[in-house]
N, C-alpha and C positions, 0 to 999 in steps of 0.2 A: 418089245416083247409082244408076242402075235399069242393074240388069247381065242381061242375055237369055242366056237357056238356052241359046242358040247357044254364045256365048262360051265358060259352063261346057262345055257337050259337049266343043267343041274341044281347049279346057284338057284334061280326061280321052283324051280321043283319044290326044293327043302326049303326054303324060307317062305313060300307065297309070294304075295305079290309084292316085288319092289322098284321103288321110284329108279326112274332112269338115274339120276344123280346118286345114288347109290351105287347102282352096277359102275357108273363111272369111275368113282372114288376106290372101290373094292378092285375092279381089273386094273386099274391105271389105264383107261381107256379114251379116249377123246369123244367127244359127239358122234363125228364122220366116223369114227371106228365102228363103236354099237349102232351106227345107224345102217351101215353095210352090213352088219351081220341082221339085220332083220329076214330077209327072207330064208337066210338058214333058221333063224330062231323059230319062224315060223312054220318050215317043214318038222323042227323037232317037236313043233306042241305048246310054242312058248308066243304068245300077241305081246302087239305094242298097243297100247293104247293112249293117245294123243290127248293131252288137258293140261295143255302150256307148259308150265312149271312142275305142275305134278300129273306126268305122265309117267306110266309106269307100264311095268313088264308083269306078266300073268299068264300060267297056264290056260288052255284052250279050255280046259272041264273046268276049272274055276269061274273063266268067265260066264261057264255055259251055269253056271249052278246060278250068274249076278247076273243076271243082263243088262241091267239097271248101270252097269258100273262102264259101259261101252257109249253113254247116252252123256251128252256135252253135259258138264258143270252146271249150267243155268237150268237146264231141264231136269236135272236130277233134281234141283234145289226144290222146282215149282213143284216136283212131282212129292216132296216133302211136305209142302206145304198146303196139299190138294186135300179139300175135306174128304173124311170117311166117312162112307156109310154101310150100315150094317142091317141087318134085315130086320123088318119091321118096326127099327128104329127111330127114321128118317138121318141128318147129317148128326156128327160125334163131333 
């Protein structure tokens, strides 16, 4: 069954973001299948974003709202863990 890039977009549209191993299981799709359709997904509006096991699929305005969500796993983490500071405060 030949599933069109339309469909995935759609799929990601109305749900938000989801793991590649979803779209897999939902289209009956192989890896090489959804990974060939990346740059159609990507004319329709829809990224890949690459984090091993939990890579996932996301609209382009979603990500633009997270940018943080585009940034490797380790760096996000650090960046969780990076003290705040707030004005006049010193660190929280």
């Amino acid at each position: 069954m030949t599933v069109p890039a339309l469909a995935i977009a759609e799929f990601v549209a109305d749900h938000g973001p989801v793991y590649s191993e979803d779209l897999l299981a939902h289209f009956g799709l192989s890896e090489t299948s959804l990974r060939r359709r990346r740059p159609a997904l990507r004319r329709l509006g829809i990224e890949f974003v690459s984090h091993g096991r939990w890579s996932f699929y996301a609209t382009a305005e979603t990500l633009a709202r997270f940018p943080s969500a585009r940034l490797p796993l380790a760096e996000q983490n650090a960046a969780e863990r990076a003290p705040v500071r707030t004005l006049g405060s010193g660190l929280v």
